[in-house]
Structures are given as structure tokens and as C-alpha cells.
PQR file of N, CA, C, O and H, with PARSE charges and radii, in Angstrom:
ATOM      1  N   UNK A   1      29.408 -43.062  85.910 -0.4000 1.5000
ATOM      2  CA  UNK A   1      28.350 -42.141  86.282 -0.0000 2.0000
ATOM      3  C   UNK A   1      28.162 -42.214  87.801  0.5500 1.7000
ATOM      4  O   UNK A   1      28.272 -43.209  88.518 -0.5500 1.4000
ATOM      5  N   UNK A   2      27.866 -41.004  88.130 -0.4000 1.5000
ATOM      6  CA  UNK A   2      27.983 -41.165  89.854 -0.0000 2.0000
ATOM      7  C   UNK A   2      26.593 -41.795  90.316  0.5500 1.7000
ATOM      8  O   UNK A   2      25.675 -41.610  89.516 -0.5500 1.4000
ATOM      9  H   UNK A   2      27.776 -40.196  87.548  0.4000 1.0000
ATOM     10  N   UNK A   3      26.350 -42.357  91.224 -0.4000 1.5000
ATOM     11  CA  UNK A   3      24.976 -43.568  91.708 -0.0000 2.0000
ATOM     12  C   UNK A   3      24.984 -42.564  93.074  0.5500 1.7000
ATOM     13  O   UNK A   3      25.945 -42.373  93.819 -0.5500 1.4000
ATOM     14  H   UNK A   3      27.096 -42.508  91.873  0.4000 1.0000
ATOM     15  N   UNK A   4      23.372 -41.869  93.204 -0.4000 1.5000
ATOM     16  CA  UNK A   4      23.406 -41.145  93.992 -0.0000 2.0000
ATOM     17  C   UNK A   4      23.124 -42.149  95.602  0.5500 1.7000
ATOM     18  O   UNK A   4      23.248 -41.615  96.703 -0.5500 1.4000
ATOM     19  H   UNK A   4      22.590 -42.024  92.599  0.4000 1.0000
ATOM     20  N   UNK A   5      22.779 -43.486  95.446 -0.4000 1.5000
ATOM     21  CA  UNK A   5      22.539 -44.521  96.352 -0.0000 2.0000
ATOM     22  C   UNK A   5      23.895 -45.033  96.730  0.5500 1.7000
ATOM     23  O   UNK A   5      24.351 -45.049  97.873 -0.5500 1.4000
ATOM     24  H   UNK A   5      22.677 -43.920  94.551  0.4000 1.0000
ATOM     25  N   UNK A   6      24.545 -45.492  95.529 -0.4000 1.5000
ATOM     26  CA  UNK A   6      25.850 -46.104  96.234 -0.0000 2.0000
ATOM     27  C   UNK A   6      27.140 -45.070  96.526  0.5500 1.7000
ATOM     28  O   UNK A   6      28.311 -45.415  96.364 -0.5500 1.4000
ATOM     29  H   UNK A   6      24.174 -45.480  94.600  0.4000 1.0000
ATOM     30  N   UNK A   7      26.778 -43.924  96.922 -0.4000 1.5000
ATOM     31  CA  UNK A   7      27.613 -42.406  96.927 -0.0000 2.0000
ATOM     32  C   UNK A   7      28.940 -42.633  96.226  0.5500 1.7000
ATOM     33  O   UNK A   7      29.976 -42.416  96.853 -0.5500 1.4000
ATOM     34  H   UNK A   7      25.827 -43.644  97.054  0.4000 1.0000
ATOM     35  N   UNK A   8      28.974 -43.006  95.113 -0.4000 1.5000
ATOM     36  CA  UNK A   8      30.247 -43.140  94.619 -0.0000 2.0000
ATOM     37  C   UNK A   8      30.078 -43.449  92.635  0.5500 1.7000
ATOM     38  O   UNK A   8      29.039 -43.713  92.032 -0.5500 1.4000
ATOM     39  H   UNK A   8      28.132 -43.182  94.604  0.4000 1.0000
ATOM     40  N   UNK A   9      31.279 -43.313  92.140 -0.4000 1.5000
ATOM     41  CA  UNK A   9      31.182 -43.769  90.607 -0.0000 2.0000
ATOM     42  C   UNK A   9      30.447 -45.269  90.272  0.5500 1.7000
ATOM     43  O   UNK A   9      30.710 -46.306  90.881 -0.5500 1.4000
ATOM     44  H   UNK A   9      32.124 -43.098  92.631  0.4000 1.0000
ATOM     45  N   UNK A  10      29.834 -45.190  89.577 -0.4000 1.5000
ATOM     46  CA  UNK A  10      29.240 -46.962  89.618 -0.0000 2.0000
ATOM     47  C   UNK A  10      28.815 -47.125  87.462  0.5500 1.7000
ATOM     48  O   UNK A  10      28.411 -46.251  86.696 -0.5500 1.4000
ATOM     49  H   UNK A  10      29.621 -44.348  89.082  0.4000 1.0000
ATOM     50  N   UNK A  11      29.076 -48.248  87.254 -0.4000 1.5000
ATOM     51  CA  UNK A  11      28.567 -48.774  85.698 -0.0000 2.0000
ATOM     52  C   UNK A  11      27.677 -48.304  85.834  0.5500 1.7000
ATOM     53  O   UNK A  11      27.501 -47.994  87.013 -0.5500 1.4000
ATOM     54  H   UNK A  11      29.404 -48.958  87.876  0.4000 1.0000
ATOM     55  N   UNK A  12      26.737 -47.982  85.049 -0.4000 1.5000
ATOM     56  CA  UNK A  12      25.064 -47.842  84.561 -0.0000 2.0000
ATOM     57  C   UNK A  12      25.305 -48.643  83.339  0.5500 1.7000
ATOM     58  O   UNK A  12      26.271 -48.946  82.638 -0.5500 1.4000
ATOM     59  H   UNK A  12      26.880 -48.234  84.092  0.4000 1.0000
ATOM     60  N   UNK A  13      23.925 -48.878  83.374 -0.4000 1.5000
ATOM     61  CA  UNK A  13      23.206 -49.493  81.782 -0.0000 2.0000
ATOM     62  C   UNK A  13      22.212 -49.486  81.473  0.5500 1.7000
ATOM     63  O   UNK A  13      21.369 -49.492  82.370 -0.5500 1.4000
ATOM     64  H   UNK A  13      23.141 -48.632  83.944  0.4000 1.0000
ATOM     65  N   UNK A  14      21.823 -49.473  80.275 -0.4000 1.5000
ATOM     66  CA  UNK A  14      20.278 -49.431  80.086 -0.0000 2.0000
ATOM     67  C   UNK A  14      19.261 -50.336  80.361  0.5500 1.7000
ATOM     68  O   UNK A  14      19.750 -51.375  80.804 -0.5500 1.4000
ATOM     69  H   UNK A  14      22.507 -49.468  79.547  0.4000 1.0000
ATOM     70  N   UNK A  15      18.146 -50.373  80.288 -0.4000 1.5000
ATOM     71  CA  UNK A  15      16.828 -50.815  81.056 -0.0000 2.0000
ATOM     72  C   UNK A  15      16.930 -52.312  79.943  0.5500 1.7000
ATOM     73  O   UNK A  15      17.150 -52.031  78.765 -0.5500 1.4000
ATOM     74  H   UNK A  15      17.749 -49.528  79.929  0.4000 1.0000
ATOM     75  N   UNK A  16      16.820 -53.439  80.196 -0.4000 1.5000
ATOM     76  CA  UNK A  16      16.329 -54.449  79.626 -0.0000 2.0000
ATOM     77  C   UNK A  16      14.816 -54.092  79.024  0.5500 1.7000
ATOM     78  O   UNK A  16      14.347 -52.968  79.200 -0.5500 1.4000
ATOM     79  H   UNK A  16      16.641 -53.667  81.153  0.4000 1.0000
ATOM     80  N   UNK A  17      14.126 -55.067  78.341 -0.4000 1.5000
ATOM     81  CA  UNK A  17      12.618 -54.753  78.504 -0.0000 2.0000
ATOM     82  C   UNK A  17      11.987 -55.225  79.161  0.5500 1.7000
ATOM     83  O   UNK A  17      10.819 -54.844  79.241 -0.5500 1.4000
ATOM     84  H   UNK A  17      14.508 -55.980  78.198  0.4000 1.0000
ATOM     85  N   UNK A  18      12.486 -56.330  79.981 -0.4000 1.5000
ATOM     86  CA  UNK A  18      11.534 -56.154  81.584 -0.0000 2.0000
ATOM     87  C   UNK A  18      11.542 -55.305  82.608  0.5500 1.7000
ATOM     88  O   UNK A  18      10.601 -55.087  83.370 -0.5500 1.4000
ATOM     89  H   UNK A  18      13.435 -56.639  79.916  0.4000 1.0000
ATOM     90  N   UNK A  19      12.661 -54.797  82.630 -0.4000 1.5000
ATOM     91  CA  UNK A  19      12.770 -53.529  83.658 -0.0000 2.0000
ATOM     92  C   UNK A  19      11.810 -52.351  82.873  0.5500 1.7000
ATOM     93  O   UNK A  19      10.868 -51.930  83.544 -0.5500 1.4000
ATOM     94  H   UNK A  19      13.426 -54.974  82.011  0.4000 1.0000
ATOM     95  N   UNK A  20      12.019 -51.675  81.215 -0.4000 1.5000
ATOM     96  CA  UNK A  20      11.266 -50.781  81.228 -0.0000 2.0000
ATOM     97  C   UNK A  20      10.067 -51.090  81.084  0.5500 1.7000
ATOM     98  O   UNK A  20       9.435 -50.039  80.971 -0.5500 1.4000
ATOM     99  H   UNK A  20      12.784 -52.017  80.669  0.4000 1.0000
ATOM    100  N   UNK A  21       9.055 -52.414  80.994 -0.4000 1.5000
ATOM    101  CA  UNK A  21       7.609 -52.411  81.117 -0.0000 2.0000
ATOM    102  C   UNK A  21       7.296 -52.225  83.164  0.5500 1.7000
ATOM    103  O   UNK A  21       6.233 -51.800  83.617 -0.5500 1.4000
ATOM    104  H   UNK A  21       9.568 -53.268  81.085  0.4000 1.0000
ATOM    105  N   UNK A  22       8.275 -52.580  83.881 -0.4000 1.5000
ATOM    106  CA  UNK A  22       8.030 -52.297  85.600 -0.0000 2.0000
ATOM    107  C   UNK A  22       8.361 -50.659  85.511  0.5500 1.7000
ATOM    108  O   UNK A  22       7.738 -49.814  86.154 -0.5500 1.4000
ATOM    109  H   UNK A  22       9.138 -52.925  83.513  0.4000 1.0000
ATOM    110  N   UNK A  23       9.295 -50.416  84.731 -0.4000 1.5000
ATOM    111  CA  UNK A  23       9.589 -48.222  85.082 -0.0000 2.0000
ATOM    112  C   UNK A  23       8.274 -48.098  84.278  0.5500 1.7000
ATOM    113  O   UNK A  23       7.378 -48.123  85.122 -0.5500 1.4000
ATOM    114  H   UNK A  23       9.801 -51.102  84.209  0.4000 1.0000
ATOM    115  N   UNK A  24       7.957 -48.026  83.548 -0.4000 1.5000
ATOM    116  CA  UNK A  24       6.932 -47.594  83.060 -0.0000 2.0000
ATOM    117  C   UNK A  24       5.335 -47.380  83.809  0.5500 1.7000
ATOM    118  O   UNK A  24       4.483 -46.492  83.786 -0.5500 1.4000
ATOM    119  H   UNK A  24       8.685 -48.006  82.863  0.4000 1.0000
ATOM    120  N   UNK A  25       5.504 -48.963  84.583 -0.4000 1.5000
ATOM    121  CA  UNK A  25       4.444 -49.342  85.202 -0.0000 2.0000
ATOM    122  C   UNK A  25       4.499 -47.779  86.637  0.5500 1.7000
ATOM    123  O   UNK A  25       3.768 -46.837  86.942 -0.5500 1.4000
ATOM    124  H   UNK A  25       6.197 -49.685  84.602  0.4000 1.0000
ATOM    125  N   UNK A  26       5.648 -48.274  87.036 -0.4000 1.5000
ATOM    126  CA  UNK A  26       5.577 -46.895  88.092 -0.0000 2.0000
ATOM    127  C   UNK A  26       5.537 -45.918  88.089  0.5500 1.7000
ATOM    128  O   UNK A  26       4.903 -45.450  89.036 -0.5500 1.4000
ATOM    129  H   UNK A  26       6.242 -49.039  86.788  0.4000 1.0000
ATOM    130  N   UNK A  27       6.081 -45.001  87.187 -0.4000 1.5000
ATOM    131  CA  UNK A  27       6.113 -44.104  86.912 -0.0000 2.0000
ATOM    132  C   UNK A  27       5.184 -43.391  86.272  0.5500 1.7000
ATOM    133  O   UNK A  27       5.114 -42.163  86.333 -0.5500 1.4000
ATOM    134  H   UNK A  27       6.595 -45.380  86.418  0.4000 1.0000
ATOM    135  N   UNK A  28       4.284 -44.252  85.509 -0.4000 1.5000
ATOM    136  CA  UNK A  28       2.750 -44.106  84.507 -0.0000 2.0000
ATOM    137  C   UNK A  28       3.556 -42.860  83.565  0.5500 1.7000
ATOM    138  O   UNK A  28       3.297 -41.677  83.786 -0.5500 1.4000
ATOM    139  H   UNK A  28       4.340 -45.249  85.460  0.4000 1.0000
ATOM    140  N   UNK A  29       4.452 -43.230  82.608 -0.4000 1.5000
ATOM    141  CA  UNK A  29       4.977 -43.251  81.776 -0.0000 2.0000
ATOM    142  C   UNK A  29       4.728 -44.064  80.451  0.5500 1.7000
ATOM    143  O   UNK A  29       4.286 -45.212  80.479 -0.5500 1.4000
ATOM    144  H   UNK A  29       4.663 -44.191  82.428  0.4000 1.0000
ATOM    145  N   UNK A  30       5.084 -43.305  79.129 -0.4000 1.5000
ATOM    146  CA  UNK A  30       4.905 -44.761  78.187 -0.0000 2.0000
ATOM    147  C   UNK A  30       5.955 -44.838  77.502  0.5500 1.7000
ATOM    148  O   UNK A  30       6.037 -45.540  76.495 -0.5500 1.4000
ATOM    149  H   UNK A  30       5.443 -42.372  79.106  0.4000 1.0000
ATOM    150  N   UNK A  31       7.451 -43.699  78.235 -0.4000 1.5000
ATOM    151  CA  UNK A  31       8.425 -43.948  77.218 -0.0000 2.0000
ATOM    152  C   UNK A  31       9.493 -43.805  78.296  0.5500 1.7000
ATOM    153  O   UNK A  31       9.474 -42.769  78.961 -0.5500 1.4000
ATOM    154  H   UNK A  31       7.384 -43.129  79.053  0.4000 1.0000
ATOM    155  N   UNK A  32      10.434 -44.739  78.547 -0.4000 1.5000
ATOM    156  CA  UNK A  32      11.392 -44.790  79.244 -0.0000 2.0000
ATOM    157  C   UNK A  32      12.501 -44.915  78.878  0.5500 1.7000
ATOM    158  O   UNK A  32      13.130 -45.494  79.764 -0.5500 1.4000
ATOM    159  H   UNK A  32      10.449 -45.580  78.007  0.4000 1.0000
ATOM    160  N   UNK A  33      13.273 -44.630  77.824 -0.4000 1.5000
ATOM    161  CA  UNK A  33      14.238 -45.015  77.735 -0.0000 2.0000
ATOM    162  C   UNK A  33      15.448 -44.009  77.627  0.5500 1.7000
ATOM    163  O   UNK A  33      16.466 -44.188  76.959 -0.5500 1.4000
ATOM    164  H   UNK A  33      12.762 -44.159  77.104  0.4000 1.0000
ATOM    165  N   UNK A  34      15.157 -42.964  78.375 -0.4000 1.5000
ATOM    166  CA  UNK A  34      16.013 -41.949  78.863 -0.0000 2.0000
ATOM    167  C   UNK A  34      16.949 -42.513  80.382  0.5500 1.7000
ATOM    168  O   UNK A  34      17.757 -41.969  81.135 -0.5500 1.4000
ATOM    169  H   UNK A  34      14.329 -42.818  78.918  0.4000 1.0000
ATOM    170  N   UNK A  35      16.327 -43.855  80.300 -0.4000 1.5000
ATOM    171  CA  UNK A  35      16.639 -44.038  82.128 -0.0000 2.0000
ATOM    172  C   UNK A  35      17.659 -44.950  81.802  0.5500 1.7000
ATOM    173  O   UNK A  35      17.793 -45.693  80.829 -0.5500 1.4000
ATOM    174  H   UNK A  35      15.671 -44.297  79.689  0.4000 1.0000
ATOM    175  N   UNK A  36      18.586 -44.689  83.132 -0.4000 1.5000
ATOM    176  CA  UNK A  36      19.512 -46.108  83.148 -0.0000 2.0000
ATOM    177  C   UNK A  36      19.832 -46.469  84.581  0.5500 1.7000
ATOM    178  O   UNK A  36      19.817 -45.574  85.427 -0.5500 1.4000
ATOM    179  H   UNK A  36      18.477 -44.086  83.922  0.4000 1.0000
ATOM    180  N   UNK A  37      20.196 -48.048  85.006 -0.4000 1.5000
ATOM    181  CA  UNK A  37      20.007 -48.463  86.349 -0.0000 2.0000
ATOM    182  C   UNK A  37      21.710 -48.717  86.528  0.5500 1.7000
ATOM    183  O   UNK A  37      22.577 -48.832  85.662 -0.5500 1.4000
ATOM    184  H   UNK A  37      20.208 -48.775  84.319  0.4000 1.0000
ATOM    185  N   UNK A  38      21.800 -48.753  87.982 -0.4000 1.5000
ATOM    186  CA  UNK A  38      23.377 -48.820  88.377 -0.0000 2.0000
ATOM    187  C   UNK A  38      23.705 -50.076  88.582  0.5500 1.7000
ATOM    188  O   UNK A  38      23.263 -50.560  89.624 -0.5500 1.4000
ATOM    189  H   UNK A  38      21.096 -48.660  88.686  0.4000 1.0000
ATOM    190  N   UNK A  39      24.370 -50.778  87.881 -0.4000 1.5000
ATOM    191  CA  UNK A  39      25.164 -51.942  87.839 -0.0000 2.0000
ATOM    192  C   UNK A  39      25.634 -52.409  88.784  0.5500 1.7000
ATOM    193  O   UNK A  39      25.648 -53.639  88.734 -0.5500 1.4000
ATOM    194  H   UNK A  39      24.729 -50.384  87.034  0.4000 1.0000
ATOM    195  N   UNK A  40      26.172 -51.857  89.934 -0.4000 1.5000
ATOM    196  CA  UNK A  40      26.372 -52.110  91.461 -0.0000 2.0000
ATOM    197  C   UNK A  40      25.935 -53.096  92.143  0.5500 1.7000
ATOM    198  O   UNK A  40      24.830 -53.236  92.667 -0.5500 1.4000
ATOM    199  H   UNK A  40      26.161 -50.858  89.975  0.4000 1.0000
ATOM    200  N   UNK A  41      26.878 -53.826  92.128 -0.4000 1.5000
ATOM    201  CA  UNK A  41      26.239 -55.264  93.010 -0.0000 2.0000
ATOM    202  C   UNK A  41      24.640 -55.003  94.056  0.5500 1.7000
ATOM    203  O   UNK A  41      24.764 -54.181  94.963 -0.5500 1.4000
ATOM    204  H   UNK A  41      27.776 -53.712  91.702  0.4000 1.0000
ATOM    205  N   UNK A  42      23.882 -55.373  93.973 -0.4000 1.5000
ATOM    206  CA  UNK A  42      22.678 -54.860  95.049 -0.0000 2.0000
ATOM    207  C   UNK A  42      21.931 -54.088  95.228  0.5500 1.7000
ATOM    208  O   UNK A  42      21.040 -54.079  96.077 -0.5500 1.4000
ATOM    209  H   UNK A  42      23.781 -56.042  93.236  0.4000 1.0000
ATOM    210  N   UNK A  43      22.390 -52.717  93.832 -0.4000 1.5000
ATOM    211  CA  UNK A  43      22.156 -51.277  93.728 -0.0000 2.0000
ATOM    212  C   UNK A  43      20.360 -51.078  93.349  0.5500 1.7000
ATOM    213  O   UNK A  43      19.389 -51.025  94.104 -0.5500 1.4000
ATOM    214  H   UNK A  43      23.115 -52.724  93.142  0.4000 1.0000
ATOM    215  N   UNK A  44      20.438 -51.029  92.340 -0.4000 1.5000
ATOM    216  CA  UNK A  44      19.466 -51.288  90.869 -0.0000 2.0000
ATOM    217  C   UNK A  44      19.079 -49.493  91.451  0.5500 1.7000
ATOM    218  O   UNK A  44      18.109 -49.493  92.209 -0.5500 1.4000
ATOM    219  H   UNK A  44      21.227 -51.073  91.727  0.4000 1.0000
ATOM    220  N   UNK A  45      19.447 -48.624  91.298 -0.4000 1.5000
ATOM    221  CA  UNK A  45      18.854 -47.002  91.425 -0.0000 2.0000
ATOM    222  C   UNK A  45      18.776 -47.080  89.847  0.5500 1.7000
ATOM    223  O   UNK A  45      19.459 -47.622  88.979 -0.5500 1.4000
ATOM    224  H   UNK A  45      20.235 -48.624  90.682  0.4000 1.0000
ATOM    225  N   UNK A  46      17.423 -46.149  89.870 -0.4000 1.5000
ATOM    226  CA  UNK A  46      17.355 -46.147  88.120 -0.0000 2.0000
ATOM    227  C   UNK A  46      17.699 -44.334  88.118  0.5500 1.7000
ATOM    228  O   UNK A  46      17.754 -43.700  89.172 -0.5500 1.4000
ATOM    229  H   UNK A  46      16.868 -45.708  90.576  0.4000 1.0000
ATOM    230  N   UNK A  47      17.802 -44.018  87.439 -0.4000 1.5000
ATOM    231  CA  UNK A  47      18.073 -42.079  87.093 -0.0000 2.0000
ATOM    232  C   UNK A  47      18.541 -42.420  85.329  0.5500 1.7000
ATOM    233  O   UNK A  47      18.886 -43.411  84.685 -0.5500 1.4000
ATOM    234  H   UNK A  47      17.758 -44.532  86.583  0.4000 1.0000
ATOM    235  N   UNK A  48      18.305 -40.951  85.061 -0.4000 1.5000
ATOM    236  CA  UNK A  48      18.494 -40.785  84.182 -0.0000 2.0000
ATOM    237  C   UNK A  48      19.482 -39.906  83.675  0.5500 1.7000
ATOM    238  O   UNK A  48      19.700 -39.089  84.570 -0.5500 1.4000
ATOM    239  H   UNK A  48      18.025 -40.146  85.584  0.4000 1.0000
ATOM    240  N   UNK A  49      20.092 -39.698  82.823 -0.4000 1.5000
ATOM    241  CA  UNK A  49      21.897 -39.116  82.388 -0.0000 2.0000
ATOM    242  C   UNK A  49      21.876 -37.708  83.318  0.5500 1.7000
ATOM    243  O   UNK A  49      22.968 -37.321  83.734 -0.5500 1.4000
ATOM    244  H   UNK A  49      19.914 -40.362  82.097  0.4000 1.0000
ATOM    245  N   UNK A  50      20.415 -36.763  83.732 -0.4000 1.5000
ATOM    246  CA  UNK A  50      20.689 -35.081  84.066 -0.0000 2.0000
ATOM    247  C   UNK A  50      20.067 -35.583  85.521  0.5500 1.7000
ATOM    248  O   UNK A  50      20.477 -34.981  86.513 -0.5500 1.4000
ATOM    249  H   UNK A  50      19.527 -37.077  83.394  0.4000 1.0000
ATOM    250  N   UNK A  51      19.369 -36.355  85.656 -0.4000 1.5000
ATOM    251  CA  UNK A  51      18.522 -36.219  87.167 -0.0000 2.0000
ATOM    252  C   UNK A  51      18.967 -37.419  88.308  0.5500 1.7000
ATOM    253  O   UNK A  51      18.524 -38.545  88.077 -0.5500 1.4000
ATOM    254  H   UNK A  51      19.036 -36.845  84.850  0.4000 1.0000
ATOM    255  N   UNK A  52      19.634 -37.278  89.263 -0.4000 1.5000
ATOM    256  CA  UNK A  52      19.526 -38.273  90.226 -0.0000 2.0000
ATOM    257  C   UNK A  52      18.949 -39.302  90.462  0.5500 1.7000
ATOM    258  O   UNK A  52      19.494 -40.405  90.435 -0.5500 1.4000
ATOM    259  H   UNK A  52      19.994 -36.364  89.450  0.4000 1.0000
ATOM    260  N   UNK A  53      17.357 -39.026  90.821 -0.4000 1.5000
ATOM    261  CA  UNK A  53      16.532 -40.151  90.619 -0.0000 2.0000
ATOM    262  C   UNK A  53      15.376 -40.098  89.609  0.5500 1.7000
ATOM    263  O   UNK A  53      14.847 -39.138  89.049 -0.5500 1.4000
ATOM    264  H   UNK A  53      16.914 -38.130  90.843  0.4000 1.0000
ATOM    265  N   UNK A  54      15.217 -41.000  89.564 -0.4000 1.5000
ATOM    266  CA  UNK A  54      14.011 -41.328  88.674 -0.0000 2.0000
ATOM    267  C   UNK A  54      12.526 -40.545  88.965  0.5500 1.7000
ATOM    268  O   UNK A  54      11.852 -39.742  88.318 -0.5500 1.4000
ATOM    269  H   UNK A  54      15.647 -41.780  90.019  0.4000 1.0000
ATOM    270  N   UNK A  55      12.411 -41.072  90.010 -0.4000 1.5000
ATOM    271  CA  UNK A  55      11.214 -40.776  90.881 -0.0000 2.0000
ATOM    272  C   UNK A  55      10.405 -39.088  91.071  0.5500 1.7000
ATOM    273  O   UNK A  55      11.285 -38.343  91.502 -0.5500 1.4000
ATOM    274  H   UNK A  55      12.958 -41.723  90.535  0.4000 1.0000
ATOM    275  N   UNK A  56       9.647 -38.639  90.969 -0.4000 1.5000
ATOM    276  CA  UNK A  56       9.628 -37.365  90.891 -0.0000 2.0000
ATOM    277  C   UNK A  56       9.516 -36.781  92.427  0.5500 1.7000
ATOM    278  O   UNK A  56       8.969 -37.402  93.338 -0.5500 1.4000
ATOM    279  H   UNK A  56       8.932 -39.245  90.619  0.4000 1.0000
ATOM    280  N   UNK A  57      10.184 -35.355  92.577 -0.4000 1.5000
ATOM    281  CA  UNK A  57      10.397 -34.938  93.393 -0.0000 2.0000
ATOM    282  C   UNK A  57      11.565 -35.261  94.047  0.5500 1.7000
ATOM    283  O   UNK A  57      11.845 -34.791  95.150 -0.5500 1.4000
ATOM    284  H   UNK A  57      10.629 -34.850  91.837  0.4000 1.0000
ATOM    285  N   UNK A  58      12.666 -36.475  93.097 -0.4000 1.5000
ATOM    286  CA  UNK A  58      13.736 -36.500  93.940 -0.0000 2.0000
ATOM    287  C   UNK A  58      13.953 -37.803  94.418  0.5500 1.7000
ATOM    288  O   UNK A  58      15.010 -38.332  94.762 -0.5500 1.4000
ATOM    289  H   UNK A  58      12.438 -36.857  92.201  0.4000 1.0000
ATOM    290  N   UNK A  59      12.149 -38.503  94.379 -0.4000 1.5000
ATOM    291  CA  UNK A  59      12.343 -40.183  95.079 -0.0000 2.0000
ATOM    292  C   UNK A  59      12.989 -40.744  94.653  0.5500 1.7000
ATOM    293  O   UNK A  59      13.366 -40.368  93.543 -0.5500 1.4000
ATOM    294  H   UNK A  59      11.290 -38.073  94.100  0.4000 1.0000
ATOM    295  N   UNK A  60      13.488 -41.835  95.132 -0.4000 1.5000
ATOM    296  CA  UNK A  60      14.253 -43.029  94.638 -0.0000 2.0000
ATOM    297  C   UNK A  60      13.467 -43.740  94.432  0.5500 1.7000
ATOM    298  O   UNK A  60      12.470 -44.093  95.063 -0.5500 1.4000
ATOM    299  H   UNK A  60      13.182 -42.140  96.034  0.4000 1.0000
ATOM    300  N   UNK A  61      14.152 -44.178  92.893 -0.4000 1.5000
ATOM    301  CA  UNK A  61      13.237 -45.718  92.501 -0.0000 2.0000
ATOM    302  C   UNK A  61      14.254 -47.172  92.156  0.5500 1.7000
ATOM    303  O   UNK A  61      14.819 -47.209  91.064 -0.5500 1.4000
ATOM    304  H   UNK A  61      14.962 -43.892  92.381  0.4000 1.0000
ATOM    305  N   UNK A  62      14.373 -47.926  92.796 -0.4000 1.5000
ATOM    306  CA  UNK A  62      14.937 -48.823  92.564 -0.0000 2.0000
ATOM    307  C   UNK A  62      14.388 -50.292  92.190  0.5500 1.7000
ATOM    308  O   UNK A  62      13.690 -50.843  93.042 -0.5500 1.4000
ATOM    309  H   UNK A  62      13.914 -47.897  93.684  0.4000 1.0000
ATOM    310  N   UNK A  63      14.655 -50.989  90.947 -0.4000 1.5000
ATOM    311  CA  UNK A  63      14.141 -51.599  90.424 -0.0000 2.0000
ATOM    312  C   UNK A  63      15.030 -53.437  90.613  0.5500 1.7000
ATOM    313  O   UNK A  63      15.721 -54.178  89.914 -0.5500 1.4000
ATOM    314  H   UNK A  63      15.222 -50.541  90.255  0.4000 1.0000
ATOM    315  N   UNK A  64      14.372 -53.432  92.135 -0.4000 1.5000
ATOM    316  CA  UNK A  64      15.211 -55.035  92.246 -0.0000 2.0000
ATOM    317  C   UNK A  64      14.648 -56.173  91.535  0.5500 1.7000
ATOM    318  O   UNK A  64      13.452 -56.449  91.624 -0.5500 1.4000
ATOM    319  H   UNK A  64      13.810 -52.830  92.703  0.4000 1.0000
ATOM    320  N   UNK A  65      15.432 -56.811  90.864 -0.4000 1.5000
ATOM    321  CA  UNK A  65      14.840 -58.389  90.299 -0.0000 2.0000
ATOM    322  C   UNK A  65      13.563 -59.231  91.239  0.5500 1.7000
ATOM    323  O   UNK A  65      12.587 -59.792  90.741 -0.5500 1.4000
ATOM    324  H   UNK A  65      16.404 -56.586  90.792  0.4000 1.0000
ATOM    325  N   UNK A  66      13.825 -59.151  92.432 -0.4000 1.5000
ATOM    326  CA  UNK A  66      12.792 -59.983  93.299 -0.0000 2.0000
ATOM    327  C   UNK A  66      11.595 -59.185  93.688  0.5500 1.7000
ATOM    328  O   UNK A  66      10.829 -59.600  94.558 -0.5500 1.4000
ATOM    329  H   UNK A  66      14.618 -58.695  92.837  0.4000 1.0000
ATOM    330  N   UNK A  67      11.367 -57.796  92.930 -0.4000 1.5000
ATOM    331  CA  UNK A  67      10.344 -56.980  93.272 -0.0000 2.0000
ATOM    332  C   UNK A  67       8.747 -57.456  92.534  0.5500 1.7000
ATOM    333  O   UNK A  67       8.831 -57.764  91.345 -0.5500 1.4000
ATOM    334  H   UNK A  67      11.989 -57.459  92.223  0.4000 1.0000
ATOM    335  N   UNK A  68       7.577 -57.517  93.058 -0.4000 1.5000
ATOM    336  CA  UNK A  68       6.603 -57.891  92.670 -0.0000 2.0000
ATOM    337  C   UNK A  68       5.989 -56.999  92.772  0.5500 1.7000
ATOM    338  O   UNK A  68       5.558 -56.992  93.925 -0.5500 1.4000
ATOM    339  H   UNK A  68       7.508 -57.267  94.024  0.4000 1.0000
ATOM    340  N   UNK A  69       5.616 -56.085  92.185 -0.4000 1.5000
ATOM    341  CA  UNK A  69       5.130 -54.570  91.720 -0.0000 2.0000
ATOM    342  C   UNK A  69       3.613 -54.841  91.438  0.5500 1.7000
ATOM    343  O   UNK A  69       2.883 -53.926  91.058 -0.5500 1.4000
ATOM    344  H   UNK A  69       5.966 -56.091  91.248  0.4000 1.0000
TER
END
């Protein structure tokens, strides 16, 4: 799947459930699991299979492990 952050083909996978209780949290969402994050060493862009980013309007949301939200 193309990673509109790392401009190139990259793995995706789906959201653990700690990542979708933090997408959720941001997004003020209560169902996430349309989303998937890019596997890319360093990446973490979340989007979903039709939209680039996650974020509305286009933002990027990236969901790093060391993030304290």
C-alpha cells in the first residue's frame, strides 16, 4: 500500500488495541478499525484502505509508540 509519508510502497497493518484506544482518543471516534498504520521503520502514518490520512481535512496522524497523548 502506498504510505503517503514515506512516498513510496510500505507494509501496513492493522491497529493493535493500544493504538486503536489512542486513534480513537484523537480522532473522537468510537470505531476505528477501518484504519491501518505503515510498518516502515519510524513511519507509524495511520490512513485508511481509500484515504491518505487519517486526520480530517487531509492531516496527518501518526501514531508513535513514545507518544503521550
Amino acid at each position: 500500500m502506498w504510505c503517503h509519508t514515506c512516498k513510496s510502497e510500505q507494509p501496513h497493518r492493522r491497529l493493535n488495541a493500544e493504538e486503536e484506544e489512542r486513534l480513537k482518543d484523537r480522532l473522537a471516534k468510537g470505531h476505528v478499525r477501518e484504519y491501518v498504520i505503515c510498518d516502515a521503520p519510524g513511519c507509524w502514518h495511520v490512513r485508511t484502505g481509500f484515504s491518505q490520512c487519517a486526520g480530517t481535512g487531509g492531516r496527518h496522524i501518526r501514531l508513535r509508540p513514545d507518544d503521550l497523548d
